[in-house]
N, C-alpha and C positions, 0 to 999 in steps of 0.2 A: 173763797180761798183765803187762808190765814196760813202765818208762819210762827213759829215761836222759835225765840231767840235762845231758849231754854228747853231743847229736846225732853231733858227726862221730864218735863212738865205733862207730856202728852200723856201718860199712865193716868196722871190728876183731871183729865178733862176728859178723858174716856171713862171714870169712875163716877165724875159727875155728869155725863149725858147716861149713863145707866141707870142713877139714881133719878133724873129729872124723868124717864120711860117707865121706871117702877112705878113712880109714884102717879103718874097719869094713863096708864095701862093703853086700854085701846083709844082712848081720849086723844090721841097723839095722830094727826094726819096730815098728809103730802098739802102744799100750797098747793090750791087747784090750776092755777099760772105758770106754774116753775116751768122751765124751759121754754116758754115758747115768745118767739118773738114781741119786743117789744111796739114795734107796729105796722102788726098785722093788719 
């Protein structure tokens, strides 16, 4: 979760997570961890 103190910023960080998925095409994959309990 992040906030920015500068809304119209958000356009500039969605252009740059599109450009960081271009440039690594399918190279790009889910943490195999995310969501689950820390101790499981």
């Amino acid at each position: 979760m992040f906030a920015l103190t500068q809304p119209e910023l958000v356009v500039e960080v969605l252009r740059a997570t599109e450009g960081v998925l271009a440039a690594t095409g399918d190279a790009v994959t889910l943490c195999p961890v995310y969501g689950e309990a820390a101790n499981e």
